[in-house]
N, C-alpha and C positions, 0 to 999 in steps of 0.2 A: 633100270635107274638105280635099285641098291648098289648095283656091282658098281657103278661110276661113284656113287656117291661114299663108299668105302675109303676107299683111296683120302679121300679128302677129311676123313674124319683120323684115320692114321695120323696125317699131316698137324693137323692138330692137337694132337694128343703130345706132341713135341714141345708142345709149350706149357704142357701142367706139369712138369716135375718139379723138382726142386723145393719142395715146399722145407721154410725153413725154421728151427724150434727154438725158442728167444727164453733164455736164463730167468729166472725168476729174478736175481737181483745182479744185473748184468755191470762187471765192470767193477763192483764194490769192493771185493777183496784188494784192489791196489790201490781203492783210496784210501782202504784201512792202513795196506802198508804205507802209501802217501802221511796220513796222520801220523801214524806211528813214529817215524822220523822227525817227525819234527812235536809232538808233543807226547803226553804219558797218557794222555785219557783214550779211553775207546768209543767207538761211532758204532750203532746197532740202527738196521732200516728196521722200521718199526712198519711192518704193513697187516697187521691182524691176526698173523700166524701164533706159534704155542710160545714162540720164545719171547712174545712182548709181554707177557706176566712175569717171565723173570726179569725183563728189563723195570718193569713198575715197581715188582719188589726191591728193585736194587736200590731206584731209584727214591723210592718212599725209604728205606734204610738209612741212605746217606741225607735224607732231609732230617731225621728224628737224631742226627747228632748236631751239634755244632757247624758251621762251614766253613773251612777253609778256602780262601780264591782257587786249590788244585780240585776239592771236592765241589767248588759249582760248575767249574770248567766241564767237569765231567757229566754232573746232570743235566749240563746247557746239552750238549754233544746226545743224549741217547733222546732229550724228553724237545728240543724247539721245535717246533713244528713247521714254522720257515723251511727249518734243515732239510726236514722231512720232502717238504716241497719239492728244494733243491735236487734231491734223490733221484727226484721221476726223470732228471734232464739224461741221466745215462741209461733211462730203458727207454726213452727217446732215439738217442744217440745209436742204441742195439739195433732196434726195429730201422731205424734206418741203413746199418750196415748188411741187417738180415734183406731188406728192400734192392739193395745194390746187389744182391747176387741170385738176387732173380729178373730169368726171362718174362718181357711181356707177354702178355697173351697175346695167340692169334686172332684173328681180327675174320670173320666168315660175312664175305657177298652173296647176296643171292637176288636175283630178279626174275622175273615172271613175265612173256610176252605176248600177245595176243596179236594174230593174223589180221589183215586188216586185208579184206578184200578173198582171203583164202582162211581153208577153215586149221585147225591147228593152233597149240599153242608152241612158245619156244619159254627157253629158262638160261639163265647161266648162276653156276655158283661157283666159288673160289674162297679159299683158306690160304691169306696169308700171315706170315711171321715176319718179323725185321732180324735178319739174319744177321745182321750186324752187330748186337745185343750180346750173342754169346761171344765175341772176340770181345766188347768191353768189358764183361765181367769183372776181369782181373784190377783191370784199371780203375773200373768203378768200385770196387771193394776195397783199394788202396787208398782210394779218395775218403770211403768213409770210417775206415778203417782210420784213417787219421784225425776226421772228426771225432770217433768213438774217443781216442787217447786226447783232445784235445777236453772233451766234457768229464772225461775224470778229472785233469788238474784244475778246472776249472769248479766243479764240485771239491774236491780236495782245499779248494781255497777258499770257497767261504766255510767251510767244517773250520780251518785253520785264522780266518778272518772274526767267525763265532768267539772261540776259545781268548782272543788277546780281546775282545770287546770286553766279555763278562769278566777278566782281571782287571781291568779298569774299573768297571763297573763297580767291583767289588772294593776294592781300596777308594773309591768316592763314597759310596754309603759306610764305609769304615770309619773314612775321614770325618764326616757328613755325624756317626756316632758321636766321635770322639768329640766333636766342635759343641754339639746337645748337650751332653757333659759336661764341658767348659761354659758352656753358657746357663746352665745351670745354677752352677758353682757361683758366676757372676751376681745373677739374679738374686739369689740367696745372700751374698756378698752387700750386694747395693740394698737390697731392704734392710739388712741389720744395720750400714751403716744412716738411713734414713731412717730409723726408728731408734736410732740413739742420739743425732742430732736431733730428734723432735725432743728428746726429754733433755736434751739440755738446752733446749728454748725453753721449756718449761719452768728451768730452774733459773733462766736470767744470764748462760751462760753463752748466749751462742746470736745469732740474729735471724732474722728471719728470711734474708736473702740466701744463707746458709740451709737454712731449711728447704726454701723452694728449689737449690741447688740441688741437694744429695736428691730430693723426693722423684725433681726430672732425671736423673741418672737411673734411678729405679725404674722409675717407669719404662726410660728407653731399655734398660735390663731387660725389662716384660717383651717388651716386642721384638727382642731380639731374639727372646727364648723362643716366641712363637715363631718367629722365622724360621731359626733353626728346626724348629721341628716338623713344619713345612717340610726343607728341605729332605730331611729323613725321607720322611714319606715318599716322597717326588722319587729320590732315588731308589728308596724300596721296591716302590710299583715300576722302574723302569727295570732293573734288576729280576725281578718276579718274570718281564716280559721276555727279559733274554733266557731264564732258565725256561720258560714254560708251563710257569705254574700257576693255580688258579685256584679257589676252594681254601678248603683245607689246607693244599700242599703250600700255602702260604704263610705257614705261622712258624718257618724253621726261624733259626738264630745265629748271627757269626757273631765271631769277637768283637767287644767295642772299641777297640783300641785299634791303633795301625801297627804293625812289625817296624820292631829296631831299624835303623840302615844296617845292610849289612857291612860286617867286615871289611872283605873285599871285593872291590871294584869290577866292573868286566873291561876285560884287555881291549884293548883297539884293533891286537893284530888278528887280523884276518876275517874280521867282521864285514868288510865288502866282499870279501871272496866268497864267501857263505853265503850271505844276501842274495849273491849273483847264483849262486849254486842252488838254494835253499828256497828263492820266492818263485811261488806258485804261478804267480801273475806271468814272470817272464816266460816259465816256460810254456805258459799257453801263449802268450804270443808267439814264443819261436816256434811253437805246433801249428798254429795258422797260417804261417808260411807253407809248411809242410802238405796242408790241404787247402792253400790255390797251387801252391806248384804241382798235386796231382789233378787237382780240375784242369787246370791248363794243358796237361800231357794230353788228357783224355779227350780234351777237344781238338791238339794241333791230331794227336793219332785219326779221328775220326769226323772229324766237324766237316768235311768237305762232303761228306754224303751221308746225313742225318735223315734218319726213316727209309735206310732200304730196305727190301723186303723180298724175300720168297717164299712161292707157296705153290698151287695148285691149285687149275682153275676147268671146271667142266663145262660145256653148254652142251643144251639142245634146241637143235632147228626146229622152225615152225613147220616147215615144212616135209613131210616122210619121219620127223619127230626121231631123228637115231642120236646117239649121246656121240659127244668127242671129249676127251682129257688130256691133258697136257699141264707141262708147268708154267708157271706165270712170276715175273722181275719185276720191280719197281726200284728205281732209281733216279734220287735227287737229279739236276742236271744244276750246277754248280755257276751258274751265269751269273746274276747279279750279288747272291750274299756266298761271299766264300770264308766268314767267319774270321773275315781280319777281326772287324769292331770288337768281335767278342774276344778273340785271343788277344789283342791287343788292352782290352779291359783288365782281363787275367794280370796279364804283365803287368800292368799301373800298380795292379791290388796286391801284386805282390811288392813291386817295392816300395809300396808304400808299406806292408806289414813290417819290410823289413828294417825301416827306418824308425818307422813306432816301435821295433824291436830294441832299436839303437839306443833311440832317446830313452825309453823304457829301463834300460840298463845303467843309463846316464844318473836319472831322477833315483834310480834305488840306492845307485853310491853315496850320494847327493841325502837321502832321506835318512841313510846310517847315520852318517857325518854330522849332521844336525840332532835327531836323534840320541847320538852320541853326547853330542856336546851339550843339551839340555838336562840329560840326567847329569851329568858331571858339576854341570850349572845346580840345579836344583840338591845335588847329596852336599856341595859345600855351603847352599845355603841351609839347608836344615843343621848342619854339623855345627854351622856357627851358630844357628840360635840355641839348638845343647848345650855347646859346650863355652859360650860364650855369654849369648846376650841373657839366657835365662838364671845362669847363676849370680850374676851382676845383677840382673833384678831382684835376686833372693837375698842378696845382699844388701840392697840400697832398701828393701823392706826391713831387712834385719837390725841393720844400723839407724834405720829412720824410729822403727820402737824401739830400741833404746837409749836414743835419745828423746824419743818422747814419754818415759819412762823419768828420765833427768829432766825433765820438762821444759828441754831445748827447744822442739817443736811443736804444735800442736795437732789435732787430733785430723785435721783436714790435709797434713801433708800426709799423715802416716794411709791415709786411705787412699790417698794420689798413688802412692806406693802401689800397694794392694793392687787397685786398679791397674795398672802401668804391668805390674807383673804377669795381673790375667791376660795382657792385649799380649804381650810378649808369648805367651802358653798360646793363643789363636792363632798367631804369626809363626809360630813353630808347627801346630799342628799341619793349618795351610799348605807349607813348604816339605813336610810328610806326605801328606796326599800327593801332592805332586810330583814327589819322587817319584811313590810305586804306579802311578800312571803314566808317568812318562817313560818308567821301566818297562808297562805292559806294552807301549806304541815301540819302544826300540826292540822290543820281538817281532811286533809284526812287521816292522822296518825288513828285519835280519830274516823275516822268514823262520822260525823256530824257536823255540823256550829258551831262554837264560836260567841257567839251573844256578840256584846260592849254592857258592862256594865254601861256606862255614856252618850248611846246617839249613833246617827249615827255621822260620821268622819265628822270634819273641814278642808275644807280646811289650810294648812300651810304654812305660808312663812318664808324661810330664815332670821333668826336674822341676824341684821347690813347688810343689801345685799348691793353691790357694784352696783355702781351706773356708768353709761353708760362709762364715763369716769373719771378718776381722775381731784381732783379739787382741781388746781397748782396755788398759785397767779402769778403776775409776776414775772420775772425774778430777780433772787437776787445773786449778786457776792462772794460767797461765796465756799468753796473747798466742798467736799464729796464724 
């Protein structure tokens, strides 16, 4: 019985090779170059090993200065833990391509038979393989071979989808500073002028619907200040959630102002061509074509006789108890399911990918173009409140005190002033935030960084800014 049963173990032993050895961080180096192309920061899988100390350090370094929207970018990128997540989808993607090029195992029968009427027992056993397996290899490894390259670009984009969230992110808590600030200013503004109309009720010069006037302005001052500072916060803590910080690493600092507009503009030309070149998204969909059209191959190649099999099969008679061996086939018989439904499925799913391919590329032209036309919208509205509405308000303040100075007007136009000029600083600052965020979406639009063309951003301050309080000579007897 060894001698028969040799053979059979032989047979077997055909299906344990190939064992196959999966990359510690499979795939990563091209999403690095993936990023790279399209932004300045670096991507570190942070999995416990020696080199996440130097990524801590890097990244506790770049917290203890200042931050610039390029230095959070960067600490989003080494420290989110989302990202992190996202990482595992390409030793996913490995172990599956390592799974595709291996053979199943063989499969061993055996049964045990007992004499019924005669004494004796009988046995049969058999080792089969689906020999069918080693001719799909190829096919099967192209398939997932495709999937592998389809979860890099697909990891590559949100690394790339990360990086244009936290510049937004970053120019709203900027904005979100700067507005704290102005509303500050206001606050301060509106009690001195409510605490200078209270002394001139005092003196007989003023009324008291004047009083309750300026005191509600103040007040609503107050609660605007606390809104604002709400907001901060709000934006802080969401900002904090896209870098990945917590503790400690909470108490860094970015500028409180927002950057100048720049110079100049970005061109129109060629910004669909690039989008088209450049977005992550499409090229994972045109990769998913790429892997049904290999599913599909590997099923028209092979779908008509799924689970064949060869191997070797022994018995022994119950009777005079002697061994026989021989080889043993199995084979689908193809009668009722001959794997239309399914090839036929394939087909649908690809053109249907490849129509989401289409419109896909439709909606990104489509998402520049607007894009486009928003920032272009938003830099001429900020430009005009620069260079237009807020020097006219510095002016209509300028001329309004000295004419109340000649005691043309009275003391409640010149603080209408005052006021009118801080709404006009909120209205500008407003239409700043909105630029650089709608600058950080026309990257992601385009698929890659918009680099400034005359420099990295200036800090900016508010033309004509209103100053803590209005500055009222003494009292002067006159109507207004």
């Amino acid at each position: 019985m060894t001698r028969a049963i040799t053979p059979l173990l032989m047979v077997s032993a055909l299906g344990l090779g190939g064992c196959a050895t999966l990359r510690l961080h499979p795939g990563f180096t091209d999403v690095e170059k993936l990023v790279a192309e399209r932004t300045a920061a670096k991507v570190a899988w942070r999995d416990g090993g020696p080199a996440d100390a130097e990524v801590a350090d890097r990244i506790k370094a770049t917290l203890a200065k200042e931050l610039t929207s390029d230095a959070a970018v960067q600490v989003a990128l080494l420290n989110n833990r989302k990202l992190q997540v996202v990482y595992q989808n390409l030793g996913i993607a490995e172990a599956d391509l390592a799974q595709a090029g291996l053979l199943p195992n063989p499969v061993l029968n055996a049964d045990v038979r007992f004499g019924v009427g005669v004494s004796g027992t009988g046995a049969d056993i058999g080792v089969v393989q689906e020999f069918l397996s080693v001719l799909q290899i190829p096919l099967r490894k192209r398939a997932a071979g495709a999937a592998f390259e389809a979860a890099k670009l697909e990891v590559a984009r949100a690394v790339f989808d990360l990086a244009s969230e936290v510049k937004s992110s970053f120019y709203r808590l900027q904005g979100a500073l700067q507005m704290l600030e102005l509303r500050r200013t206001v606050a301060n503004a509106t009690a001195g002028a409510a605490e200078l109309v209270k002394r001139q009720r005092e003196v007989g010069n003023t009324t008291d619907l004047d009083v309750a006037t300026e005191r509600t302005l103040a007040e609503q001052a107050k609660i605007e200040l606390a809104e604002a500072e709400v907001e901060v916060e709000a934006d802080r803590e969401e900002f904090n959630a896209l870098l990945g910080l917590w503790g400690d690493q909470t108490t860094w600092t970015i500028g409180s102002r927002l950057p100048e507009l720049p110079k100049n503009e970005i061109s129109p030309q060629g910004l669909e061509a690039a989008a088209v070149k450049q977005r992550l998204d499409l090229a994972a969909a045109r990769q998913e074509i790429e892997v049904l059209a290999q599913t599909l191959a590997l099923t028209r190649s092979y779908g008509l006789v799924p689970g064949a099999t060869l191997g070797a099969a022994a018995q022994r008679e119950v009777e005079g108890g002697a061994w026989s061996l021989g080889p043993s086939i199995g084979i689908p018989i193809p009668i009722f399911d001959q794997r239309q439904a399914t090839m036929a499925s394939y087909t649908a799913q690809i053109q249907r990918s490849r129509e989401r391919y289409t419109a896909l590329a439709v909606d990104i032209r489509a998402d520049v173009r607007k894009a486009r036309a928003r920032l272009l919208g938003a830099r001429a509205e900020a430009e005009y409140y620069r260079r237009v509405v807020l020097p006219l308000r510095h002016e209509v303040v300028r001329q309004t005190q000295l004419q109340y100075n000649g005691m043309q007007v009275g003391v409640f136009q010149l603080l209408q002033a005052r006021r009118d000029e801080i709404e006009a600083g909120r209205a500008y600052i407003a239409a700043l935030t909105n630029y650089w965020t709608t600058r950080a979406e026309l990257e992601r639009a385009v698929g890659g960084e918009l680099r400034l063309e005359d420099g990295a951003p200036k800090p900016v301050s508010l033309p004509a800014e209103a100053p803590e309080s209005p500055t009222i000579p003494q009292q002067h007897h006159h109507g207004g």
